[in-house]
N, C-alpha and C positions, 0 to 999 in steps of 0.2 A: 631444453625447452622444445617441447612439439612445435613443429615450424607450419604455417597456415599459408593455404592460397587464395587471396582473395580477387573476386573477378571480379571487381568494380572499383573505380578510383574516385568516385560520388556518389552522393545520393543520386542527382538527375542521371547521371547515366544508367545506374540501377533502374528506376522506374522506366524510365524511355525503351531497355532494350527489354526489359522481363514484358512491358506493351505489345512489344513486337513480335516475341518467344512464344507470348500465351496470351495473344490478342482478344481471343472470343474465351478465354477459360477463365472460371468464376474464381471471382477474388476474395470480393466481402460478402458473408448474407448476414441480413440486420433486419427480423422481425417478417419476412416473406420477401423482404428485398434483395436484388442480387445486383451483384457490379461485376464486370467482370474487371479483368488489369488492362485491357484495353480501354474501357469507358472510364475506369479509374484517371488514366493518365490524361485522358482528355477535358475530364471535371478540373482536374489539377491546372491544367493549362489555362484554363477557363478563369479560375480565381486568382491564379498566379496575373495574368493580363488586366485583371480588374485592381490588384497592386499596384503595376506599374503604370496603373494610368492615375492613381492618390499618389504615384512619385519614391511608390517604396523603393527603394535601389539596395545593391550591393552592400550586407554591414548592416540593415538597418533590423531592430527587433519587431517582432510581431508576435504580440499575444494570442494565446487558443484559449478562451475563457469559457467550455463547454464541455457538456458531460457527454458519454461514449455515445459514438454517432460517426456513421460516412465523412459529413460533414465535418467533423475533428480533426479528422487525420487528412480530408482534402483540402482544409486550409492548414496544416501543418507542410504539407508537401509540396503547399504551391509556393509558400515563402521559400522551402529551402532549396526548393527549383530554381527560382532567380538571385539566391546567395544571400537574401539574406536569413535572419537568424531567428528561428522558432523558438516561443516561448509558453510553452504548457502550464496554465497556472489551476491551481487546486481551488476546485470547485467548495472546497468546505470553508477554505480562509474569511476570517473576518473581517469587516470593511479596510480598518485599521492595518492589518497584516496583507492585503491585498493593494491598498496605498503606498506601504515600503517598498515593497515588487515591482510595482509598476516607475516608482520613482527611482528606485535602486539601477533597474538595468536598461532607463530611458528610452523603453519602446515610443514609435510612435501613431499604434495602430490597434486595436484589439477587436477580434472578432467574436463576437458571443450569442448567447441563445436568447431569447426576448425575458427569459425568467430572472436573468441576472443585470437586465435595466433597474431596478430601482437601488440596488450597491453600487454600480458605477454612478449613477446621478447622484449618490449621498456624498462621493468621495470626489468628485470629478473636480471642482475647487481646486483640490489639494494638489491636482496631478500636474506635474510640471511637462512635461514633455507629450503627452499623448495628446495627437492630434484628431485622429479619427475611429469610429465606431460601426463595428458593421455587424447588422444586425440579421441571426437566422431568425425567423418568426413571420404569421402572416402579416402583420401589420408594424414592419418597423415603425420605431419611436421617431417623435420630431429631432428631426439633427444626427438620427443614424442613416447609414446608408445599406441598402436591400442587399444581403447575403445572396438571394433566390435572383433579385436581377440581375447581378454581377454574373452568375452558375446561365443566365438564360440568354444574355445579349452580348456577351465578348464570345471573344475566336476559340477553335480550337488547336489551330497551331502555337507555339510559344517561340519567341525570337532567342536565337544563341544568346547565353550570357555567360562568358568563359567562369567556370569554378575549381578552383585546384584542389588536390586532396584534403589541404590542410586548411581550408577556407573553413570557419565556424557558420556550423550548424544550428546547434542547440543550443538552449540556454535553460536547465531544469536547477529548480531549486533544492537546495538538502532541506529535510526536515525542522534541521534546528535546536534538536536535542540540546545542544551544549551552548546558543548565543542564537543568535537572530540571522535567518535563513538566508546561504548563501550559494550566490547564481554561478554553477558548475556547468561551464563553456566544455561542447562537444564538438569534432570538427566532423567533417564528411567521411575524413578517413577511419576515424578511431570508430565510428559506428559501421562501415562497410567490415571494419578489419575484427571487431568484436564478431558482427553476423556470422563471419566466418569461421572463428573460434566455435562458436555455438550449434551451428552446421555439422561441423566434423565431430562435437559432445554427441549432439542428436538424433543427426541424419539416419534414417534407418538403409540397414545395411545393403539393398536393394541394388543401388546404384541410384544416376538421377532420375531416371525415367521414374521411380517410385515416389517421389519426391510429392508430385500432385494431386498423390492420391492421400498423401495427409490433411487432415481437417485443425484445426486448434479453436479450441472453446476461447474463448476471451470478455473476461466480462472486470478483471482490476480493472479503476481509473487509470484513461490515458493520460492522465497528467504527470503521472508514474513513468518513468525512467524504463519499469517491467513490460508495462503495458505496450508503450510505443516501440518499444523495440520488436518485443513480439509481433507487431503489426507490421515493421520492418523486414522481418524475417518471413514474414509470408512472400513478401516478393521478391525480395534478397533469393529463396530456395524455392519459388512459384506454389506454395502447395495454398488450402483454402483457409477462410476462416468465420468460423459464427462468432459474432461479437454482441451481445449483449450491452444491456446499459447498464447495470450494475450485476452483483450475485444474486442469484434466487433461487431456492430451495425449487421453487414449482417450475422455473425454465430450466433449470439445467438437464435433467432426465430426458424431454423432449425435446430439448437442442440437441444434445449427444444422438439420439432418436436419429431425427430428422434429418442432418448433415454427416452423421454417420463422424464424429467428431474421434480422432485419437490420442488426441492430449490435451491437455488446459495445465496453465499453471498457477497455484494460489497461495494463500499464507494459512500457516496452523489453524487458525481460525476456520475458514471454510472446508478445511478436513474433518473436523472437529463438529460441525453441524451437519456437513454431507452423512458423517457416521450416523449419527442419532437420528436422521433421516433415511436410514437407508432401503425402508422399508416404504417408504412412497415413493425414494429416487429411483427403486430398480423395479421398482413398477413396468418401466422402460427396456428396449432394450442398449444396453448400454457394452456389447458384446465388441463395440469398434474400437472404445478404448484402450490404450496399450501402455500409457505410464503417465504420471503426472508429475511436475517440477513445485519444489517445495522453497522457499525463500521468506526474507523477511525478519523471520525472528526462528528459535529453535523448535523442533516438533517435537513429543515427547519420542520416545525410544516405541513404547509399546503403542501409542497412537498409529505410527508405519508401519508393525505388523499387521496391527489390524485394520487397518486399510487396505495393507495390501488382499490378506487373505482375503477382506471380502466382497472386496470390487474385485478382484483376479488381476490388478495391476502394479506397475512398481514404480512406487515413491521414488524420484531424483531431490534428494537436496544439494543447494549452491549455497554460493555466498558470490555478494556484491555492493559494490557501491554505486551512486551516481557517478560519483569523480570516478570508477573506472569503467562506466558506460556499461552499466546494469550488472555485469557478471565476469568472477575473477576465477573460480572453481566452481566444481560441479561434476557428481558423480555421472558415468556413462550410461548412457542406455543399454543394457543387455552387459553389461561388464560388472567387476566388482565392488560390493557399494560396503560400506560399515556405517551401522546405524547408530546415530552422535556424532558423524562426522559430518561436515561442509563438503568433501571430497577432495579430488586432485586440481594440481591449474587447470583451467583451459586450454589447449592449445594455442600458442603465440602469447602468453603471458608468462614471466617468470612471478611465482610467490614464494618470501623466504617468509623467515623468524629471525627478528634483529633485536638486540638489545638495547638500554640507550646510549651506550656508546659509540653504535652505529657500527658492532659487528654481527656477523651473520651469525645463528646460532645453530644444532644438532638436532639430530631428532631428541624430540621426548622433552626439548629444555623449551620452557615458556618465555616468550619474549614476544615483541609487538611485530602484526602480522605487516611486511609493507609487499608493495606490487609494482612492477614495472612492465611495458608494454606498449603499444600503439594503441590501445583501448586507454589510456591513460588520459582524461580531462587536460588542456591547456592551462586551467587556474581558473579560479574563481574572477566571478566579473567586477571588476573595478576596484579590486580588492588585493595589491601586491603584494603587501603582507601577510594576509590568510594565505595566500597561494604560497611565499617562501617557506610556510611552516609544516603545511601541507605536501609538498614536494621539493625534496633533498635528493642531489646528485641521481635525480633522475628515476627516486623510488618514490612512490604514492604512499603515506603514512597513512596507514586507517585509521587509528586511534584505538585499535581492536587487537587485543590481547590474546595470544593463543599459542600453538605448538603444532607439528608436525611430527607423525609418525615415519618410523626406519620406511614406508611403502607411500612414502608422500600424500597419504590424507593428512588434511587439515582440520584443528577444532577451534574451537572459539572459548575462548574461559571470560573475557571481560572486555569493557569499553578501559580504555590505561586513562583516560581525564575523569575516570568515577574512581579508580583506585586511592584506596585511602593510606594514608602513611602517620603510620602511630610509632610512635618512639622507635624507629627506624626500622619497623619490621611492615613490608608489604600487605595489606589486607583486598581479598576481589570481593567486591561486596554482592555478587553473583553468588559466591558460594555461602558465605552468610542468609541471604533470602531464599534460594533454597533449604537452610535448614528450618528458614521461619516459617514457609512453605507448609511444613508437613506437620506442624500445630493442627489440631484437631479445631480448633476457634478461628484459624485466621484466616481469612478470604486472600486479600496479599498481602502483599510485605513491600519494603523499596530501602537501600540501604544507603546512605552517604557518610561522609564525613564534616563533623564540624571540627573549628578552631577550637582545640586547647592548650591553657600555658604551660602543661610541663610536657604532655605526649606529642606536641603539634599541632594534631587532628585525632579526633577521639571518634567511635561510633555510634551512630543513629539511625534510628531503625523508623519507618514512617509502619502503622501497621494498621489495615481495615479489616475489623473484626469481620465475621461471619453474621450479615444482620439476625438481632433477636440476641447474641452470644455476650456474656460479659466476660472480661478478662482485664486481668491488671498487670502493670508494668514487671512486676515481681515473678509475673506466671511466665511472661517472655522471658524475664534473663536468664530464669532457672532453667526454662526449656533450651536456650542457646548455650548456655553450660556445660548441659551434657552431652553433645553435639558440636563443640567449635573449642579450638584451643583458647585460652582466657581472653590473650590480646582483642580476639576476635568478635566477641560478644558484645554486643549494643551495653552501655550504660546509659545512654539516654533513647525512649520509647516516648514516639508519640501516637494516640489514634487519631485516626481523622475517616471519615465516611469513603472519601475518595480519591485516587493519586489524576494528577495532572497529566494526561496521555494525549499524544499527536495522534492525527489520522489512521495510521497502522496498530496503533493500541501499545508504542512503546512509551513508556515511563518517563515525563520529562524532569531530569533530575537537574535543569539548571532552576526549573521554578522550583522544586523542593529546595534548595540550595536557598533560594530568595524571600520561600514564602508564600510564592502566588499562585493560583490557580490550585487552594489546598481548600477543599468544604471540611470545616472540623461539624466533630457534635458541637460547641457551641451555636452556633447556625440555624439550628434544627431549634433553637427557645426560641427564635423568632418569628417562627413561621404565623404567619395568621391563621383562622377558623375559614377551613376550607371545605364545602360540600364537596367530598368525594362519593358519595354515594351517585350525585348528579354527575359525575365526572364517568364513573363505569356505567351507569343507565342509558347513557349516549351511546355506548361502543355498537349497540343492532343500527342506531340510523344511519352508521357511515360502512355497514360489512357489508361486501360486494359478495354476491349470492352467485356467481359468475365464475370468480376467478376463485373463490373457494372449491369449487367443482364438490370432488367426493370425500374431502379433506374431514375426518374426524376428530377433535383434540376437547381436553379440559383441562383449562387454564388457571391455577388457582392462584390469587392477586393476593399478597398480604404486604401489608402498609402500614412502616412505624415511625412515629413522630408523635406530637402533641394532635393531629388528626390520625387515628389510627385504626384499623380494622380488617375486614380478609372479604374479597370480594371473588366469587367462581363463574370462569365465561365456557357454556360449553357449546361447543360447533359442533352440531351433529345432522346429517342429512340437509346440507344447505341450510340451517337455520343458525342462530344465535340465540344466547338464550343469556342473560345475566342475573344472578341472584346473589345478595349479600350473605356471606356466610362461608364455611366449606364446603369443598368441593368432595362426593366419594372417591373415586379414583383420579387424580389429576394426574394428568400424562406430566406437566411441569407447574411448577411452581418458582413463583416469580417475587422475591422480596426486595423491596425498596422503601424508602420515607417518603414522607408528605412531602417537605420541601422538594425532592427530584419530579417528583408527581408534576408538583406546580410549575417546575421549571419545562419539563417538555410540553404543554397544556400548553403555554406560552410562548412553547419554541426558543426558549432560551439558550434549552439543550437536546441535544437528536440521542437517538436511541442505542447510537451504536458507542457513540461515544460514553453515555452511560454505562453502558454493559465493559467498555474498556476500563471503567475508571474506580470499576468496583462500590457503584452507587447502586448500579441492580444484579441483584446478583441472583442466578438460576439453580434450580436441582433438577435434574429429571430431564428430558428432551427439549434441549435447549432449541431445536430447528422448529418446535410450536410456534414461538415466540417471533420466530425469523419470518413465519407461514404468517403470524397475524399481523406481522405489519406491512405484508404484500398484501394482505386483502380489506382492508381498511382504504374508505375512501379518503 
C-alpha cells in the first residue's frame, strides 16, 4: 500500500491555516463573484458564531438544504468548524423522503434557500427534532431566521473549540438502491486523509508551488459526497475553483474560458452531451484544460477515446463510495490508464477481491470488491446493524462485484445483492442487459431475479422498447438465446415505458423487485384528452432571446399515446418558431407519450429524470435538448 502524508489533523485546522497560507488568493468564483480563502474563513466564522449563539454545540447535526452556492459550502464549514456535524441533503428529495432524513439523523437546525420553504412547511409537523430554520433569501419566512443577518452582524474571530481527528464530520446519505437511505458518518480525519490520497492521484507533477495555478470546474450537486470533497480539495491543495449551480452546455465553454479552468469532474452522462456539443463548446477557448475525472456509473470504452481525441485531454476513471469518502481507486494523471478499468488503489487505501468466505482472492478471479483505510466511514447513523454488515474485521463491503488484474487495475462486473442464483449456478445480471442492450428495438433493459419453486430464483427481464417499436416477449428470449448460456436468459419479459432511477440515473432494482415506481403501457389507456398542440404553441412566450445568444437547433417533438402527433421547434437567429408537423432537417428528435408530456407540464416529473428513466428518449444531438431547457423561462 502506497503510504500518504497528510498535513491536517481537521478540517478547522485545514481551513484556518490554507487562510493564512493564501490569505488574499482567489478561492471560489461564482457567476463574477470572487472569495478569496481569506474572506472564505472569515464568512465561515461568521455563521459558525451565529450557531453557537441557537446553542449548536459539539455532536449536534446541521442541515445544508441548498443548491450550489458560496453560501452551501460556508454553512457546511462553519458547523464542522465548531464540531458539529454537516448534513448535505439532496435538493431533488421528495417531501416524504426528505421527513425520513431529517427524522432519521435528529438534526436540529437546517439552513436553506427561500425556494425550499413551502416543503419544509408541508412537512414541518412531522419533524421531530428540528428546531430551527435559517433562511438565505431577501425576505426570510415568518419563524425563519436571516441567513444574510447572521453573514452581516456576528464576529469575525471564532472561539477554540477543541476537535480531534476522529470527531464526526459529516453525515451524507447513500442513494438507497437496495432499502431506504442510509446516514454514512465521515470524521475529520477520514476526509483530511482521503484529500490526501487524491493529491498524490492528481497533483501535478510541478511541485506545490504549481498547485494554485490549478482551476477546477464544479458544477455536480454539493450534496454529493463528489462535489463536497472536490471543494474540499481546493483548500486541502490551495489551488481555484469555478462552481457553477448546476451543468450547462452554454456555461461550461466560458467558464473554462474565463477562469482558465484545468479539470472538472463528471459522470458519463455530461461526456456524453459535452460530445454532441462539441461544436458550440469549443467555440471557446478551452486550451487550459488538461484531464477530467470520470465516476459514478461505467463510460463506454469508445466514449474515452473520443473525448479524449477531441478535447485534447485525458479521461481519469475512479471508483467510490460514500462509506469510503468519495474515492477508493483511480487512474493517474500522466500514468497508465486501461480503458474499462476503475484503475489502481489510491494511495493509503488497501483494495482486495474476497470471496464469501471471507478469503482474499488472485488476479483475474471474480469475487466481491472490499476496502480498508482511514478514508473508511465510522458506520452508518443509528444504524448498528447496517454498519455490522457493512464492515467485517475492518474491511468496507461494497456490495460490488468485480476483479483485479496480475498490474492491480480494478473492474467492476456487478452489484453481489442483484446477483441472481438459479439452480445453483451464479448469474450478473450486468451481463445479461448488456446483451439485451444491443436489440436493435430496445431502449433499456434492467435484470432481476424472481422467486421460483424448483430454480430458487428464475430471470426477469424489465424491458423499455424504443418508443413507436413493437416487440414481443418471444423476439427477446430468442435474441438472449443466442447471446447468453440457457441458464441465463430471461423467461419472464416485462415491458413497461420506464425504469425507476435515483438522481445519478442508476436503476432502482429494489422498487423493480416490489413493483413501485414502474409506468407500464397500461397507464397510457388512461390518460385524458390533452391539448398538446396548446401545450408546444406556448414554448416562444417563455424562450429567453438572451441567453439563446447565436444558438441554432431544430427540435423535432413526436408524441405517442392516445393524444398523439409530432410537433417541430426551430431556433434560428434568436427567434422561435413552432409548427405542428415535421421538422426538414432536425438536429434531434425527441420522443415521449402524452402521459410524460402531462406529467412535467405539472411538474410531477423533471426532465432529467425522464431522460434517465427511458420515458423520453433522444436521437440525434442530445445537448439540443439540454440547450432548451437552459433557455426556457
Amino acid at each position: 500500500m502506497e503510504k500518504v502524508e497528510v498535513r491536517y489533523q481537521n478540517i478547522r485546522e485545514m481551513i484556518e491555516r490554507r487562510a493564512v497560507e493564501s490569505e488574499k488568493k482567489p478561492y471560489i468564483f461564482f457567476y463574477g463573484r470572487e472569495i478569496t480563502f481569506g474572506e472564505f474563513n472569515r464568512l465561515v466564522n461568521r455563521f459558525a458564531n451565529g450557531l453557537l449563539k441557537l446553542g449548536i454545540k459539539k455532536g449536534d447535526v446541521v442541515y445544508i438544504y441548498m443548491t450550489n452556492s458560496p453560501e452551501h459550502l460556508i454553512a457546511t464549514c462553519a458547523a464542522v468548524k465548531i464540531g458539529a456535524i454537516a448534513c448535505p441533503i439532496n435538493t431533488l428529495l421528495k417531501p416524504f423522503e426528505l421527513e425520513y432524513e431529517l427524522n432519521d439523523s435528529m438534526g436540529k437546525v437546517i439552513v436553506l434557500e427561500s425556494q425550499f420553504i413551502p416543503v419544509i412547511s408541508g412537512i414541518k409537523n412531522e419533524l421531530k427534532y428540528l428546531k430551527y430554520i435559517i433562511e438565505l433569501g431577501e425576505t426570510p419566512s415568518e419563524g425563519s431566521i436571516s441567513y444574510s443577518k447572521i453573514i452581516s452582524e456576528e464576529k469575525n474571530e471564532l472561539q477554540e473549540i477543541p476537535i480531534e481527528k476522529n470527531d464526526h464530520a459529516f453525515i451524507f446519505y447513500t442513494s438507497g438502491t437496495t432499502g431506504k437511505p442510509k446516514g454514512a458518518i465521515l470524521t475529520h480525519w477520514s476526509t483530511c486523509y482521503t484529500l490526501a490520497g487524491i493529491r498524490m492521484a492528481l497533483g501535478p507533477e510541478r511541485g506545490d508551488e504549481a498547485e494554485e495555478d490549478e482551476c477546477a470546474l464544479i458544477f455536480l450537486p454539493l450534496f454529493h459526497v463528489n462535489a463536497m470533497m472536490s471543494m474540499l480539495s481546493g483548500i486541502y491543495r490551495g489551488f481555484k475553483i469555478a462552481l457553477l449551480r448546476k451543468f450547462s452546455v452554454r456555461e461550461f465553454g466560458p467558464t473554462v474560458e474565463r477562469y482558465k479552468c484545468t479539470f472538472f469532474s463528471a459522470v458519463p452522462k455530461v461526456y456524453k452531451i459535452l460530445l454532441e456539443a462539441k461544436d458550440t463548446v469549443k467555440k471557446h477557448d478551452l486550451s487550459s484544460l488538461k484531464f477530467g475525472v470520470c465516476g459514478a456509473a461505467p463510460m463506454p470504452a469508445e466514449r474515452i477515446v473520443e473525448f479524449e481525441k477531441e478535447f485534447g485531454i485525458e479521461i481519469l476513471e475512479g471508483y467510490g463510495l460514500t462509506e469510503g469518502t468519495v474515492a477508493s481507486t483511480l487512474h493517474r494523471r500522466g500514468g497508465k490508464k486501461k480503458i474499462g478499468s476503475i484503475g489502481p488503489a489510491l494511495p493509503g487505501q488497501e483494495v482486495r477481491i474476497m470471496d464469501e468466505n471471507g478469503n482474499f482472492l488472485g488476479p483475474n478471479q471474480v469475487g466481491e470488491i472490499v476496502i480498508r483505510g482511514d478514508n473508511v466511514m465510522v458506520g452508518y447513523f443509528g444504524k448498528e446493524e447496517e454498519t455490522k454488515k457493512t464492515l467485517k474485521d475492518g474491511w468496507l463491503h461494497t456490495g460490488d462485484i468485480g476483479y483485479m488484474d496480475e498490474e492491480g487495475f480494478f473492474y467492476i462486473v456487478d452489484r453481489s445483492k442483484d446477483m441472481i442464483i438459479k439452480g445453483g449456478e451464479n448469474i450478473y445480471p450486468k451481463e445479461v442487459e448488456d446483451v439485451l442492450h444491443q436489440h436493435p428495438k430496445v431502449h433499456d433493459a434492467a435484470v432481476i431475479g424472481v422467486k421460483h419453486e424448483i430454480h430458487g430464483e428464475e430471470v426477469k427481464a424489465f424491458i423499455v422498447p424504443k418508443i413507436g417499436e413493437k416487440i414481443t416477449e418471444e423476439e427477446i428470449i430468442e435474441f438472449a438465446s443466442k447471446h447468453l448460456a440457457d441458464y441465463k436468459v430471461p423467461r419472464i419479459v416485462e415491458f413497461v415505458i420506464g425504469l425507476p432511477t435515483n438522481p445519478v440515473g442508476k436503476v432502482m432494482k429494489k422498487e423493480l423487485r416490489e413493483g413501485r415506481g414502474i409506468i407500464t403501457f397500461s397507464d397510457l389507456e388512461n390518460v385524458p384528452e390533452i391539448n398538446l398542440d396548446f401545450i408546444f404553441q406556448a414554448f416562444p412566450s417563455r424562450f429567453n432571446k438572451e441567453k439563446a445568444g447565436r444558438w441554432n437547433a431544430c427540435l423535432q417533438y413526436i408524441v405517442h399515446g392516445k393524444n398523439s402527433g409530432e410537433w417541430c421547434i426551430e431556433i434560428k437567429d434568436g427567434e422561435m418558431n413552432v409548427k405542428k408537423g415535421r421538422c426538414e432537417s432536425p438536429t434531434c428528435i425527441i420522443k415521449t407519450y402524452d402521459l410524460v408530456l402531462m406529467k412535467l407540464v405539472t411538474k410531477e416529473l423533471d426532465g432529467v429524470t425522464a431522460i434517465n428513466s427511458g420515458l423520453i428518449q433522444i436521437e440525434g444531438n442530445e445537448s439540443d435538448l439540454a440547450i432548451l431547457s437552459e433557455v426556457m423561462g
